[in-house]
N, C-alpha and C positions, 0 to 999 in steps of 0.2 A: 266771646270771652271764655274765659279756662278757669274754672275753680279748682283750688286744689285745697285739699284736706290731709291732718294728718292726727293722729291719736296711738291710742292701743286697740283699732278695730283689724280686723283678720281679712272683710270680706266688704264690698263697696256695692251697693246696688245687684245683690246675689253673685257674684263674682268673685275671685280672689284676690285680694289687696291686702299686702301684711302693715299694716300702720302708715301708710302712704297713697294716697291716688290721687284722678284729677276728674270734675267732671263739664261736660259740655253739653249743650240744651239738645245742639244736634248728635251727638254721638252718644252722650251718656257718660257712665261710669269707667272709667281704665284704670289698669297699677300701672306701677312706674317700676318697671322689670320686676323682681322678686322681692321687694322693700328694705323692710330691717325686721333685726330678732326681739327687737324691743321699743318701749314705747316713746314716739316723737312730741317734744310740747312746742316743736317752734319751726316755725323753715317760713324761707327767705328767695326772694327771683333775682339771679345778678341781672340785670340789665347794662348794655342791647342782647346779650347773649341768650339770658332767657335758663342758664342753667340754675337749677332748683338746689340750695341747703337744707339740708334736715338738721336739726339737735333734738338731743334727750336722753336718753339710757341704753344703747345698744351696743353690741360690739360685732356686731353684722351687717353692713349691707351690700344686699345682692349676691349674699357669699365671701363679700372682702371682705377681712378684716378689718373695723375701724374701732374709734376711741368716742364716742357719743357723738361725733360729727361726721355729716357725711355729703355729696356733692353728687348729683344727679344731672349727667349731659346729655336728656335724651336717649339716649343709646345706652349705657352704665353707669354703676356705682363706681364713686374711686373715694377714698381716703384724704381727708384736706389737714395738710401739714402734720400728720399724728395724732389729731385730734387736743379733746381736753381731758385732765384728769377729776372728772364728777359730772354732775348733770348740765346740761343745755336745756335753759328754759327761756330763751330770747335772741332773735337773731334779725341785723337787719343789717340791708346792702346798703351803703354810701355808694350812691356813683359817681360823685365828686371826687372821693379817695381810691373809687376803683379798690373796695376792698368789702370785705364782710366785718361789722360787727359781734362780738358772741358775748351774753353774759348768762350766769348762772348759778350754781354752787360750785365752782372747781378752784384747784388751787395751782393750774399747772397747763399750759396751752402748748403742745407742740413738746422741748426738751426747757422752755422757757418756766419762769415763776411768774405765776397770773394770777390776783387773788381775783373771782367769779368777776371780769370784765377781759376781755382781750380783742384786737385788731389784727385779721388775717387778709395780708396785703395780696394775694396770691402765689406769694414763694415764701413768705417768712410769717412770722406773730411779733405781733406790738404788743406790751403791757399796759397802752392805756393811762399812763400817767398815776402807774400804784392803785391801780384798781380801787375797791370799797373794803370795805372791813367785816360784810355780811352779802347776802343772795343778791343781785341783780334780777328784777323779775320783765322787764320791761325797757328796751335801747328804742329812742325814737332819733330822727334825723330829718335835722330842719335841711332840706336840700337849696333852700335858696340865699342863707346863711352861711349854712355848712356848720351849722352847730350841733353836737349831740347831746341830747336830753336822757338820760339813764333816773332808771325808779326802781324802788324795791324794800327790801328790810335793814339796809345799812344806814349809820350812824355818821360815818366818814365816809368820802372817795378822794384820794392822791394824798395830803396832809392839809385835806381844812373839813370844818363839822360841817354836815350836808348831813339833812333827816331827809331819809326816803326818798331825796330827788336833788338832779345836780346837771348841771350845763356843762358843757367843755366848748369853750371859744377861744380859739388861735392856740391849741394847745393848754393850755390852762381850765382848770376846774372854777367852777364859779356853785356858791349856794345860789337858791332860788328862792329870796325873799328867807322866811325862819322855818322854811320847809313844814313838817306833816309832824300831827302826834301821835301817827303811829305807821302804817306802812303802806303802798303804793302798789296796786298787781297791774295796772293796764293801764294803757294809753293808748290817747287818738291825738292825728295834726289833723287843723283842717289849713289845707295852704293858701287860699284865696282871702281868709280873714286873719290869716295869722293867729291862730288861737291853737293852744296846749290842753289839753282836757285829759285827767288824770282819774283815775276812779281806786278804791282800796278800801281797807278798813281803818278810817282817822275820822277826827270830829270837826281840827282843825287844821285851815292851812295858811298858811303867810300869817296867822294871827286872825285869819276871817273864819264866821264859822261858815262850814262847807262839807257836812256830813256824807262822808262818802264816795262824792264826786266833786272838783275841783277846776277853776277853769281860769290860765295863764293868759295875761295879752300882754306881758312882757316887761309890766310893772308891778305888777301884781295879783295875788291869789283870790277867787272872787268865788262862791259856793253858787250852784245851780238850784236853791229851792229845793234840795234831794233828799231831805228827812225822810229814809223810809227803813221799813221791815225787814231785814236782812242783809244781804253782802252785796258787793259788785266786783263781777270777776274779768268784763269783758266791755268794752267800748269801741264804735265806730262814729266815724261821720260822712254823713250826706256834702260833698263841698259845693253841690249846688246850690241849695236853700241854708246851707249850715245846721241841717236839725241832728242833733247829736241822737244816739242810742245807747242806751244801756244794756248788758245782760248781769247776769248773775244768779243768787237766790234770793226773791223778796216777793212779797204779796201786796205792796203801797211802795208810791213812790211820790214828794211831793204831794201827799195830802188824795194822789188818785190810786184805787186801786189798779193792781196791774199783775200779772200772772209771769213774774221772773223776765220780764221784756217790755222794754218801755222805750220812748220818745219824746225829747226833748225839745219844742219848737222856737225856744229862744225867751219864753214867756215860761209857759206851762208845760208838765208833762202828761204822756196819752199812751193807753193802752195800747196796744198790737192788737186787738180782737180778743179774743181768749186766750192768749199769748201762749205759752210751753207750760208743760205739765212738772218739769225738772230743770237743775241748773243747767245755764249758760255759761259756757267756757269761753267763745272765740263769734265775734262778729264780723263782717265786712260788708262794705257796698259797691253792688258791681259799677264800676261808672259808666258802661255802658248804658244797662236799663235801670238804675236807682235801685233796683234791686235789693233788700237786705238777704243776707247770708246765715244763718247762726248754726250754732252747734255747740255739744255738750252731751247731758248723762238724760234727755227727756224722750219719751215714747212719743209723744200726740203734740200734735201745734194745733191752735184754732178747734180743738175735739177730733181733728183727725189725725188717723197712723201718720207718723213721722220719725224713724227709726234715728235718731241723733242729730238730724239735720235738717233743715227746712228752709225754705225763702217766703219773704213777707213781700209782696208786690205791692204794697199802699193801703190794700184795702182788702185782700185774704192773705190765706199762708196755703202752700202749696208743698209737699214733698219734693227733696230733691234727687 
């Protein structure tokens, strides 16, 4: 498997990497030619192709010119339709529509008017059905529907009231139950149960309470037992066993202590060992080896050096 990373770091495993690289158990750390001049909060794998999106704040990569969006073939950077005007902070491939999702803070994709959601088919930009009325933080893609699920700090998307989160089915915008009482930053699908799992800053959701993380089975909004001590910035899931993960900033989750990293096993939630010393931004799980992924602003995992990123194997944490 291929991990790829992206932020505002310079350097990957003592090497050079400006805000972009990849890394593998056998080879290690690599950039992906000479990156961007500025910081990435989101990138995306077209599949079968395998070419990598970056978004986020740059007007460089690899030397080109771009507009906060940029397309990585392996071999180069290129420019994908002109970019957008404002930041990328969500990006995800349908390979149903054979196209990229982008949302974020922009008001402007390509020469088109985009308010922070737009569709990049591979030659042109979609609006998306009038976008939201605030940030998009988070595009998920039910691939065996073909439904898109969009989260973030908006009040509306297209012309109906959607808090914080909104479906698009057969072209049409749909609320999601009476939505969130306050805003949405991350999402996980697992696809084998069918399940939406949302994490943010809200108390409630559908009318359930559901402090902080939230969980869709397609009729309704259900809380995870997640009353805890701080925020949640990042979620993954295991679609083997379905145990969800959390990251973010907290020290108790569901009544357990937990050190900014936690696990959900459908019951109860459970520490990671001595979990990360600082927040978690970004989770994933390799499906290869179950592997969890994280990353963020912390020094040490489990008491050991871990310079921003680390893997949880089940039962330690290991540098990546």
């Amino acid at each position: 498997s291929r991990l790829l990373v992206a932020g505002r770091f310079l350097h990957a495993g003592g090497l050079p990497a400006s805000r972009v690289a990849s890394w593998q158990p056998s080879s290690g750390w690599a950039s992906l030619g000479s990156g961007l001049n500025g910081a990435v909060y989101s990138l995306a794998v077209a599949e079968p192709a395998g070419d990598v999106y970056v978004g986020g704040r740059f007007t460089l990569a690899g030397g080109v010119p771009v507009r906060n969006l940029a397309r990585w073939n392996g071999q180069a950077w290129s420019d994908v339709g002109g970019g957008v005007a404002g930041e990328v902070w969500t990006l995800a491939w349908d390979a149903a529509a054979d196209g990229l999702h982008v949302g974020g803070e922009f008001t402007a994709a390509g020469q088109a008017v985009a308010s922070h959601l737009a569709f990049w088919t591979g030659t042109a930009w979609s609006t998306a059905g009038g976008g939201t009325d605030d940030a998009v933080n988070d595009i998920r893609v039910d691939a065996t529907t073909a439904q898109l699920h969009v989260s973030g700090y908006f009040d509306r998307v297209g012309s109906i009231v959607a808090n914080a989160h909104a479906v698009r089915v057969a072209g049409q915008w749909r609320a999601v139950s009476d939505g969130f009482d306050g805003f949405v930053r991350s999402s996980a699908w697992d696809p084998v149960r069918r399940l939406l799992y949302v994490g943010g800053t809200f108390r409630v959701a559908g009318g359930s309470f559901a402090p902080g993380i939230a969980r869709w089975d397609g009729h309704r909004w259900q809380g995870l037992a997640s009353s805890h001590e701080g925020s949640i910035w990042a979620l993954a899931v295991d679609p083997v066993d379905g145990s969800v993960y959390a990251g973010g900033s907290f020290t108790r989750i569901g009544g357990q202590h937990a050190r900014n990293i936690a696990r959900w096993d459908g019951t109860t939630w459970h520490a990671l060992g001595d979990g990360v010393d600082a927040l978690v931004f970004a989770l994933t799980v390799d499906p290869d080896t179950r592997d969890l992924y994280a990353g963020g602003n912390f020094q040490s995992a489990g008491g050991a050096p871990a310079a921003h990123i680390a893997r949880w194997t089940g039962n330690a944490w290991l540098p990546a």
